[in-house]
C-alpha positions in Angstrom: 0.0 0.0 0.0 1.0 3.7 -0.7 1.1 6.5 1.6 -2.5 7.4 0.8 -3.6 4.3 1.7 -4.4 3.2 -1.7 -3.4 -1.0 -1.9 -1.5 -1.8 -5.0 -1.3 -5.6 -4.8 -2.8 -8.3 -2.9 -1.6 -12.2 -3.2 -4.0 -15.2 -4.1 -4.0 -15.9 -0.3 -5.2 -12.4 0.2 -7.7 -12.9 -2.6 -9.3 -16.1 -0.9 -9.0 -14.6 2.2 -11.3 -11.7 1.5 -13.0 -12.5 -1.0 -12.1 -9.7 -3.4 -10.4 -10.4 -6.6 -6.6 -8.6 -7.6 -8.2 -5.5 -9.6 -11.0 -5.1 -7.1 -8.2 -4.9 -4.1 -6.3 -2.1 -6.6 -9.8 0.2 -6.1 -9.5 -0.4 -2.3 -8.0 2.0 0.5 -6.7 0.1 3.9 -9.7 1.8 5.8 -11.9 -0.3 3.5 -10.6 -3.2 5.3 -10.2 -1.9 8.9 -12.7 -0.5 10.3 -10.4 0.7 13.5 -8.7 3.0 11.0 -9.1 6.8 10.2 -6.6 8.8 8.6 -5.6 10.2 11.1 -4.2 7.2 12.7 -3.2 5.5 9.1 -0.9 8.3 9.2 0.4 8.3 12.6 0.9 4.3 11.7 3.0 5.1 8.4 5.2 7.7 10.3 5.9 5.2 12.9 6.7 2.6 10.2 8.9 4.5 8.4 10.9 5.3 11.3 10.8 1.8 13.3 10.8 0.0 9.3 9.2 -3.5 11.2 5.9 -3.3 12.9 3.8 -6.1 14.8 0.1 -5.0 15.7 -3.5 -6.8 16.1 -7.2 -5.3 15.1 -9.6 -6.4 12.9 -10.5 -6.7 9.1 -13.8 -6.7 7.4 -14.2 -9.4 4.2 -16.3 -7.9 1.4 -19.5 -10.2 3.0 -18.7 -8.2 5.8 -17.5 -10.2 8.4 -15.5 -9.4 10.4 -11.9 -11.3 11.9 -9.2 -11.0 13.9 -6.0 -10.0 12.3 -2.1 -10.1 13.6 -0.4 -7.5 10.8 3.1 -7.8 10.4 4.2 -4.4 8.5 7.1 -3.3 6.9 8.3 -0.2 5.6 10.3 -0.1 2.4 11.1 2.8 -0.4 12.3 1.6 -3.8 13.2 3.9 -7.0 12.0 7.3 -5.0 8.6 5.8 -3.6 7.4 4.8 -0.1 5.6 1.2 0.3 4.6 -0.3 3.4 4.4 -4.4 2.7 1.8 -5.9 5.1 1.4 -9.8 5.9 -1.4 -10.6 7.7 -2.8 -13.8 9.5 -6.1 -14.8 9.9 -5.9 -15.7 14.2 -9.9 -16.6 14.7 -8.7 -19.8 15.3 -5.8 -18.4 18.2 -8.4 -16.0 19.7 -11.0 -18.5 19.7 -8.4 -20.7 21.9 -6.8 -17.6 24.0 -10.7 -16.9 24.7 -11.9 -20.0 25.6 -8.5 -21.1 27.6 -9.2 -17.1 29.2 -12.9 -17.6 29.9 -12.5 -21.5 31.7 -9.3 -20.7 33.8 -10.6 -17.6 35.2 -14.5 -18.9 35.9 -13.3 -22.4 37.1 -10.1 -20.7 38.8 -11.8 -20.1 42.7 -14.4 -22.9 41.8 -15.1 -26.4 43.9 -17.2 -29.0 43.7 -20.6 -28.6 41.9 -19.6 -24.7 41.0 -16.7 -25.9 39.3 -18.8 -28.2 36.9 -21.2 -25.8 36.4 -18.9 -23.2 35.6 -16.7 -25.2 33.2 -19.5 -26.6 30.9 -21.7 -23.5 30.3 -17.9 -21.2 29.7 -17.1 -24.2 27.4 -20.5 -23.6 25.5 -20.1 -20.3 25.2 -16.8 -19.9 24.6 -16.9 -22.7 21.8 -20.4 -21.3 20.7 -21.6 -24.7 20.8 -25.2 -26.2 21.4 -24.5 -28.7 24.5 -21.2 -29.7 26.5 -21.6 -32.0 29.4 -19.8 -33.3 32.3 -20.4 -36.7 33.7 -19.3 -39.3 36.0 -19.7 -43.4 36.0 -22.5 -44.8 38.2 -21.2 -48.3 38.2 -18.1 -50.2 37.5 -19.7 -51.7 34.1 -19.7 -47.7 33.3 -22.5 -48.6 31.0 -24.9 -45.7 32.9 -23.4 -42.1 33.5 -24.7 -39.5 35.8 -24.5 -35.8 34.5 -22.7 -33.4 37.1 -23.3 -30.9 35.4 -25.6 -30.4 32.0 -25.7 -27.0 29.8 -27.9 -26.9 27.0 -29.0 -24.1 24.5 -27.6 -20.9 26.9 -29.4 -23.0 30.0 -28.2 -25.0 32.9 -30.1 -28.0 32.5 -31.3 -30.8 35.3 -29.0 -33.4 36.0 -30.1 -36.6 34.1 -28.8 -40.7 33.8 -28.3 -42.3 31.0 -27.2 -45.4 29.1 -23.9 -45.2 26.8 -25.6 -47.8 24.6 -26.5 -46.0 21.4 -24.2 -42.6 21.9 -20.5 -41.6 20.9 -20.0 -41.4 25.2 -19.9 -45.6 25.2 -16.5 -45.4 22.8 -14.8 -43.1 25.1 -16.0 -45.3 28.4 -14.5 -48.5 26.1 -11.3 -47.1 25.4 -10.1 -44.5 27.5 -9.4 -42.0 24.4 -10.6 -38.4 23.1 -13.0 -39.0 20.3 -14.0 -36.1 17.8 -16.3 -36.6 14.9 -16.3 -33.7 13.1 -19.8 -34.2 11.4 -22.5 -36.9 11.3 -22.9 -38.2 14.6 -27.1 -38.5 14.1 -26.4 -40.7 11.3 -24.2 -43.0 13.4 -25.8 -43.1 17.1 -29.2 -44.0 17.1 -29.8 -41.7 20.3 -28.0 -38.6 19.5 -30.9 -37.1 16.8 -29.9 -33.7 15.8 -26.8 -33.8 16.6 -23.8 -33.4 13.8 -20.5 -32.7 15.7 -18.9 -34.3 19.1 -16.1 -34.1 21.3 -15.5 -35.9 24.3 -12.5 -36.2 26.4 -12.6 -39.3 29.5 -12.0 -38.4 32.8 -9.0 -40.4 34.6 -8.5 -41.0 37.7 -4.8 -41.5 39.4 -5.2 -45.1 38.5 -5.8 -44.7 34.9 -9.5 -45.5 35.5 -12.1 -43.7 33.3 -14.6 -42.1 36.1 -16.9 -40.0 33.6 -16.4 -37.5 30.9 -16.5 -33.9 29.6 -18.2 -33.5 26.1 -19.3 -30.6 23.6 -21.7 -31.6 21.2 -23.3 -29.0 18.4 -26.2 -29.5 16.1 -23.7 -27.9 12.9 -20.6 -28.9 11.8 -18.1 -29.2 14.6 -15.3 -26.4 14.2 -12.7 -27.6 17.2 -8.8 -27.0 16.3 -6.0 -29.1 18.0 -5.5 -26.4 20.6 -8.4 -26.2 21.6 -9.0 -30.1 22.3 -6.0 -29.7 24.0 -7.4 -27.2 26.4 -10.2 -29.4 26.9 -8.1 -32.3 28.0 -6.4 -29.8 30.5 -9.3 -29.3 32.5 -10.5 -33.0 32.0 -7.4 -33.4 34.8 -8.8 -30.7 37.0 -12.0 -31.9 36.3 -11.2 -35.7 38.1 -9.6 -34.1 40.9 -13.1 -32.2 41.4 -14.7 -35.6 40.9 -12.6 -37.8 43.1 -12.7 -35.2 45.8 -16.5 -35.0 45.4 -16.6 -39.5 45.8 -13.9 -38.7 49.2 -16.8 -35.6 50.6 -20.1 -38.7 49.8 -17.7 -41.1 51.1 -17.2 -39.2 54.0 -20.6 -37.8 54.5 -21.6 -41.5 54.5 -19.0 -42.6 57.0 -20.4 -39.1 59.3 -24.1 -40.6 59.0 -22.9 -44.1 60.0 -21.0 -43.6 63.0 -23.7 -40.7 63.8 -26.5 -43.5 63.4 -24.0 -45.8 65.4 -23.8 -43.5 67.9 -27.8 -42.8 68.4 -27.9 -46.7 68.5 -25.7 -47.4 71.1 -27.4 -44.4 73.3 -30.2 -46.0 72.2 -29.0 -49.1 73.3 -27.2 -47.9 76.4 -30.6 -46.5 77.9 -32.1 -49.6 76.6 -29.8 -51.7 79.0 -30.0 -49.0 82.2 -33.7 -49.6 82.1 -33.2 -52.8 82.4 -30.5 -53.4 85.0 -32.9 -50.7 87.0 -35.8 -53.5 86.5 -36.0 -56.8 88.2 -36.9 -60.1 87.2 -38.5 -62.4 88.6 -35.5 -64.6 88.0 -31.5 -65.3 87.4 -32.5 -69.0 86.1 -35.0 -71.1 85.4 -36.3 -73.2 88.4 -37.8 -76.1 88.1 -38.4 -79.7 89.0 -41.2 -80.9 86.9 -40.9 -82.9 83.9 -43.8 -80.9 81.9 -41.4 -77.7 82.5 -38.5 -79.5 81.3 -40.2 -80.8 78.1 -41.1 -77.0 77.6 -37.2 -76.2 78.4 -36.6 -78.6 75.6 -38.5 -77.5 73.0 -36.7 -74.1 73.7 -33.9 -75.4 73.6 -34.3 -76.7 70.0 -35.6 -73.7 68.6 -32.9 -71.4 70.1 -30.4 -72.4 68.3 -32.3 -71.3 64.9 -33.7 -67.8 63.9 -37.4 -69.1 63.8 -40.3 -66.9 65.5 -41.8 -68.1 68.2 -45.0 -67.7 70.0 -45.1 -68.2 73.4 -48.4 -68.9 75.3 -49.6 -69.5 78.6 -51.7 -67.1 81.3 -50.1 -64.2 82.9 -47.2 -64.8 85.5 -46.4 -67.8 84.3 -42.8 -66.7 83.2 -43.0 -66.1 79.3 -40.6 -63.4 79.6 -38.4 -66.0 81.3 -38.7 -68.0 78.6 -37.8 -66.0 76.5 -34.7 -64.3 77.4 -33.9 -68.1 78.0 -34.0 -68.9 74.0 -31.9 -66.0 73.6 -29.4 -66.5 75.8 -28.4 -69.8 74.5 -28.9 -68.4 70.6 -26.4 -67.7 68.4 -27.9 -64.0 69.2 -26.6 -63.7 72.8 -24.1 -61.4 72.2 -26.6 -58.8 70.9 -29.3 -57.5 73.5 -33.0 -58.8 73.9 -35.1 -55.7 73.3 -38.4 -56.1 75.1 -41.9 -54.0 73.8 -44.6 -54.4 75.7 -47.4 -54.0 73.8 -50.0 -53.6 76.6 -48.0 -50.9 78.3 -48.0 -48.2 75.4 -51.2 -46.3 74.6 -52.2 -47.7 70.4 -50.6 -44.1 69.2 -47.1 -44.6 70.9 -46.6 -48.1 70.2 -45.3 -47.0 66.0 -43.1 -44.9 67.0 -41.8 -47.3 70.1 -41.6 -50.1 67.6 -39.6 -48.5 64.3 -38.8 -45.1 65.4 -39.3 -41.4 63.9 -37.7 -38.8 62.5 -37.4 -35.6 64.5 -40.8 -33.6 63.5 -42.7 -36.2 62.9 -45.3 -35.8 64.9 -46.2 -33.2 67.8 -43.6 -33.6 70.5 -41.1 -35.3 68.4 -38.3 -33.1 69.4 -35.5 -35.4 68.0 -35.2 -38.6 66.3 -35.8 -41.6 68.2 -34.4 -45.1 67.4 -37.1 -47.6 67.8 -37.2 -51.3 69.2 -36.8 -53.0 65.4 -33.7 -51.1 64.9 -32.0 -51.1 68.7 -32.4 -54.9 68.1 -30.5 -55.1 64.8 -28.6 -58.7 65.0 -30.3 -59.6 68.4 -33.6 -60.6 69.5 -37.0 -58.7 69.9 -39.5 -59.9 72.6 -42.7 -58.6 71.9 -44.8 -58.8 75.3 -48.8 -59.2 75.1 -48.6 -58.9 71.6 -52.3 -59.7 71.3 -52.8 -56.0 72.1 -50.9 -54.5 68.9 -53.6 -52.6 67.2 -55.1 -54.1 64.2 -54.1 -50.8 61.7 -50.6 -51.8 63.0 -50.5 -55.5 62.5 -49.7 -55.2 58.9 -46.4 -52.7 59.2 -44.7 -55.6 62.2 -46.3 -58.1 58.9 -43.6 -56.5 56.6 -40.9 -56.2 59.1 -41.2 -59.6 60.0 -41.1 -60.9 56.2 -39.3 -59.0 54.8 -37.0 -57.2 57.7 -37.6 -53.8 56.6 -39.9 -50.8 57.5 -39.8 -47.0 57.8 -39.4 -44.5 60.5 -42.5 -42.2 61.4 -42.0 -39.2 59.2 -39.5 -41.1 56.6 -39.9 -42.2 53.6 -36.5 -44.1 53.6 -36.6 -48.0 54.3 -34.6 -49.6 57.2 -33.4 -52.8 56.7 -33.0 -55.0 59.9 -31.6 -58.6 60.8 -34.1 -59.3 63.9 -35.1 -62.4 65.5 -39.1 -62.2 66.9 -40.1 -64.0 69.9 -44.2 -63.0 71.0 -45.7 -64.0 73.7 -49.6 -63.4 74.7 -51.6 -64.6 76.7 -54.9 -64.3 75.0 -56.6 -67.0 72.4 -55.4 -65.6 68.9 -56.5 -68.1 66.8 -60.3 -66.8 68.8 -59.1 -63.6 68.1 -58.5 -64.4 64.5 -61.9 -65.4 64.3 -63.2 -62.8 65.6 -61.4 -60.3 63.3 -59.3 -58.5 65.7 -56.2 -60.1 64.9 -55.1 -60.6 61.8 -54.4 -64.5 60.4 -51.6 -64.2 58.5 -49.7 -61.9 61.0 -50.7 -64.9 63.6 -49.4 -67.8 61.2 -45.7 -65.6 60.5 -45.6 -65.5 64.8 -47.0 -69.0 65.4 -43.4 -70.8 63.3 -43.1 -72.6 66.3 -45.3 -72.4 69.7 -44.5 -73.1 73.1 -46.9 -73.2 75.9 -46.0 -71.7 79.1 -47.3 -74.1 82.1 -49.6 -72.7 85.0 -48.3 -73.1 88.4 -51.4 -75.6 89.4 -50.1 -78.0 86.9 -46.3 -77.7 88.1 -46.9 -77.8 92.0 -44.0 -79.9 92.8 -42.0 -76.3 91.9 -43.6 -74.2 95.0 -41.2 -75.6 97.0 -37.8 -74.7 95.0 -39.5 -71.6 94.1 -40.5 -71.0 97.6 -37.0 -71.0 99.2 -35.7 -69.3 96.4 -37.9 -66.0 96.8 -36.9 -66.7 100.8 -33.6 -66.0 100.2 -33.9 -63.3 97.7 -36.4 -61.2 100.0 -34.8 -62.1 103.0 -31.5 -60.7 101.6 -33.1 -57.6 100.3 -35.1 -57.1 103.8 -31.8 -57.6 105.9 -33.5 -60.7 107.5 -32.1 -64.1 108.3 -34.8 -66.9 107.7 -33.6 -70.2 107.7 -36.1 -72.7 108.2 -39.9 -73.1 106.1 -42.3 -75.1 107.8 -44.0 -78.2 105.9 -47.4 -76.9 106.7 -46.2 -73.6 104.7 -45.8 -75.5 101.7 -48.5 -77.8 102.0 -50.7 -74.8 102.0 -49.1 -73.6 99.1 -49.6 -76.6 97.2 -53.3 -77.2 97.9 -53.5 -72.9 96.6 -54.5 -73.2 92.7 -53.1 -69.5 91.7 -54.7 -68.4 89.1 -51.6 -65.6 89.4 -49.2 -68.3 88.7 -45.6 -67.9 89.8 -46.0 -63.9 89.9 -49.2 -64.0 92.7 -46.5 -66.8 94.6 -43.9 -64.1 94.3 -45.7 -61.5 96.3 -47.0 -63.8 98.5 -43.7 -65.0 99.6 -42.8 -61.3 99.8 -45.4 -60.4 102.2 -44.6 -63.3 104.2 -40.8 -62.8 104.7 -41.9 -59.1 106.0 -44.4 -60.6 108.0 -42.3 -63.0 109.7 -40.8 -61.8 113.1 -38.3 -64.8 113.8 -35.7 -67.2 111.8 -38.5 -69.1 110.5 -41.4 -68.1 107.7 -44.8 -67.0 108.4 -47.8 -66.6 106.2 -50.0 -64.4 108.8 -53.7 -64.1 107.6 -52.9 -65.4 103.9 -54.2 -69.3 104.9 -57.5 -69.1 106.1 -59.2 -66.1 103.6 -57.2 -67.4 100.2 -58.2 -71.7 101.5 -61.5 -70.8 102.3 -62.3 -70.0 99.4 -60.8 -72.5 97.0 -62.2 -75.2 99.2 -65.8 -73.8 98.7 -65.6 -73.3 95.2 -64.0 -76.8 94.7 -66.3 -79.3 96.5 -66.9 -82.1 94.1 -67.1 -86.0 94.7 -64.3 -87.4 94.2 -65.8 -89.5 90.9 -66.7 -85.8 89.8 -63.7 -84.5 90.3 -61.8 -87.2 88.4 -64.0 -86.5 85.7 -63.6 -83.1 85.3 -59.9 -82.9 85.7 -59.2 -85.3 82.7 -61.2 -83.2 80.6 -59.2 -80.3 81.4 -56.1 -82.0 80.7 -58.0 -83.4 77.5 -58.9 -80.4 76.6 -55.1 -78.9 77.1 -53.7 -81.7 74.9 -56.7 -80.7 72.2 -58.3 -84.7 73.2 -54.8 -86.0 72.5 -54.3 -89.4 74.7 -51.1 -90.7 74.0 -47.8 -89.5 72.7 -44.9 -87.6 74.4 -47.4 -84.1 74.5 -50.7 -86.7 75.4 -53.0 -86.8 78.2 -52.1 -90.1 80.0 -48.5 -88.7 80.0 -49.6 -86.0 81.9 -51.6 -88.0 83.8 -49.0 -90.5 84.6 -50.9 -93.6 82.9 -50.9 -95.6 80.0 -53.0 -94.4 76.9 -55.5 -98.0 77.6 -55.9 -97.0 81.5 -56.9 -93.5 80.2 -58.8 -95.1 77.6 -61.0 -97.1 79.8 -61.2 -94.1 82.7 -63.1 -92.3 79.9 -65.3 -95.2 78.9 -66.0 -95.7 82.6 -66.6 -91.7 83.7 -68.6 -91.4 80.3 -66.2 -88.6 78.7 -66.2 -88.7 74.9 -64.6 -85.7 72.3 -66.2 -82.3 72.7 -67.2 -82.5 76.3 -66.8 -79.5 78.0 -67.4 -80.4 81.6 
């Protein structure tokens, strides 16, 4: 060009470059071409040229469409045969400023970022840097890395929902396979069935330390993909920074997780821990099992075999009679024992308290729930549950203990999140439920999951060679607890005891001893006014002939076995006869099947 301005001559590069042709570039000025230049500063460019002779600046040219790019203009000044010329190369640097911008853009908005920001930030400044239609970041939800989870999703100038996916069907499952950048200039809609509308693609995996692909970053465009070397390569910088952000984000869940555990741990064993103060504060009725009768025993037995299994088991028999025993009994000697026996009792809670006592609630839940609560089903995780009188659970609750006994798993009162528990159930009742069943107040399949294996707890009127073992041992324990010293128990004492038909069982026997033991003013025990009042009136009630009396107490036991007369669990066993001698009482006394009385 000439000092005017005026160009003289412009290459074939030039030519395709702006798309005028050699004479048209003669009729052209340089301000035609930059629109940042005046003449004022043309000039104040040529003066500095022809002083300096090389010159290195940047602006911007228009084509003759219009558009305008990004130039870098290398002048120099030369003068030849009396004239001045300054010769200017000039390079085309879309491409470079495209790359400065979008390197620019993602280190300075991902530069103070962490975590979720950081993938936000990074995709939408790659889609806008790139002027692209979509760019992703995702990470593996599996090993098989067949399904990726988006960590961040901009689509169309928008920050989009999260989403899943499946690789099956999309460029994403070649760069899961093999661990390599993939770009695919054009076509993509043609060759995944699940990318429609989509022409370009360029996705870079996500390594961790270990080599290990653990998601990806990926720019997809519904034109033709422009993406130069340089800038792929900036891409694959920040797919480094980008598995940091995701490995640190796997350590924070990991952690968070680990938090919750030893925090649930924690509310367990307090749980647990207040669990077990109550019950060193309460007293049982006893520290073993005493017995002497061979009905007992059987029952010990039959405990015996089921403890050592995880089956349910109902235990029946009338109150006092020791279920409770019993059942801390079959724990003990389970495979459980190391694990506490968490006792509900179902008769004790009013029908709204009894959820929440059972399987817990979140804090919230309900008026008064000031904090969560760990209930009975969870405190008991790997141990045993004993659920006392269960014949009083309320019918709308029967189903929920359904599902936590079938299937071990239930939620908490104001949670929608399932608990899964490894429990062993031992019920006891003593109410008919099969009546109760019947009657629709108790519901049958709930009664066939508790009644796996049934054990019937034995009155004290049926196991009266006990009273005296049981006699001296609540002796002892009272007398030690009173501070008294009673050493001898008169025969008369326990023959009275043994001709009593307690309809309070072993508990009623318990508090009479007690009262006795205070009663009693010397070394030896005394029932005071206990005899006359509580003999009086079992005599009275009880005066049959002898005939009638035999009669009636084989139906009972009858009746007891269900009319079974011989076998281990028969009535003449019970009755300490062969199955003909019982045979031919019943002939004799005219009792047949069904009688009642």
């Amino acid at each position: 060009m000439e000092e005017s301005g005026s160009l003289r001559f412009a290459n074939e590069t030039a030519q395709i470059l702006y798309g005028y042709s050699a004479d048209e570039f003669k009729s052209l000025s340089i301000l035609d071409l930059n629109p940042n230049f005046d003449e004022e500063r043309f000039a104040d460019l040529w003066a500095r040229s022809k002083v300096e002779k090389r010159i290195r600046l940047e602006s911007t040219h228009c084509k003759k469409d219009g558009t305008e790019f990004p130039v870098e203009i290398f002048v120099n000044h030369i003068e030849f045969e009396g004239h001045a010329f300054n010769v200017s190369f000039v390079l085309d640097i879309t491409e470079r400023k495209r790359k400065e911008r979008l390197l620019k853009s993602l280190s300075e908005a991902t530069a103070d970022a962490v975590g979720s920001d950081f993938f936000v930030s990074l995709v939408e400044n790659i889609a806008k840097s790139l002027g692209v239609h979509m760019a992703i970041i995702t990470e593996c939800t599996d090993s098989s890395k067949s399904r990726l989870r988006t960590l961040a999703y901009f689509k169309d100038d928008t920050l989009q929902e999260n989403v899943e996916y499946n690789t099956e069907g999309t460029p994403c499952k070649l760069i899961m396979e093999t661990t390599d950048p993939l770009f695919i200039q054009e076509g993509v809609q043609d060759e995944f069935e699940k990318e429609p509308g989509i022409e370009g693609y360029f996705g870079i995996p996500i390594l961790n330390d270990s080599g290990d692909c653990i998601g990806h970053i990926a720019v997809l465009n519904n034109d033709k993909l422009q993406l130069s070397p340089e800038e792929q390569d900036i891409l694959k910088l920040f797919s480094d920074r980008a598995a940091a952000e995701i490995e640190r984000k796997i350590a924070s869940e990991k952690l968070l997780e680990a938090v919750d555990e030893v925090k649930s741990l924690k509310d367990r064993l307090e749980a647990e821990n207040t669990y077990l103060q109550e019950e060193i504060k309460f007293e049982h009725n006893f520290q073993e099992i005493i017995t002497q009768s061979d009905r007992f025993r059987s029952v010990l037995s039959s405990s015996e075999q089921v403890a050592i299994t995880d089956a349910t088991v109902l235990i029946l028999g009338e109150s006092g009679t020791g279920k409770e025993l019993l059942a801390r009994a079959i724990h003990n000697i389970s495979k459980r024992s190391d694990r506490p026996l968490v006792k509900v009792n179902c008769a004790a809670l009013p029908a709204n308290l009894i959820e929440s006592e059972l399987f817990g609630h979140e804090k919230g839940a309900f008026t008064g729930a000031i904090a969560k609560k760990v209930g009975r089903f969870e405190l008991a995780d790997g141990g045993t549950l004993f659920l006392d009188e269960v014949g009083e659970l309320p019918l709308e609750l029967q189903s929920k203990l359904l599902r936590a006994l079938q299937e071990g798993e239930f939620e908490r009162l104001g949670s929608t999140n399932t608990q899964k528990v490894d429990v062993r159930v031992i019920a006891a009742t003593n109410r008919d439920l099969e009546k109760e069943v019947d009657d629709g107040s108790f519901r049958a399949d709930l009664f066939y999951r508790l009644n796996v294996f049934p054990i019937q707890s034995i009155p004290l009127r049926e196991r009266k060679e006990d009273i005296p073992l049981l006699v001296k041992h609540f002796v002892n324990r009272f007398s030690a607890k009173i501070g008294k010293k009673i050493v001898s128990i008169p025969k008369r004492i326990i023959n009275s005891l043994q001709g009593y038909h307690w309809p309070g069982n072993i508990r009623e026997l318990e508090n009479v001893i007690e009262r006795s033991v205070i009663l009693s003013s010397g070394t030896s025990l005394e029932l005071g006014d206990w005899i006359p009042k509580s003999t009086t009136q079992s005599v009275t009630t009880e005066l049959d002939t002898l005939h009638e009396f035999e009669r009636k107490y084989i139906i009972h036991v009858l009746q007891k076995t269900t009319w079974r007369v011989s076998g281990e669990k028969g009535a003449a066993k019970i009755l300490g006869m062969k199955p003909t001698t019982l045979e031919s009482r019943m002939k004799k006394l005219g009792i047949k099947r069904g009688f009642s009385n």
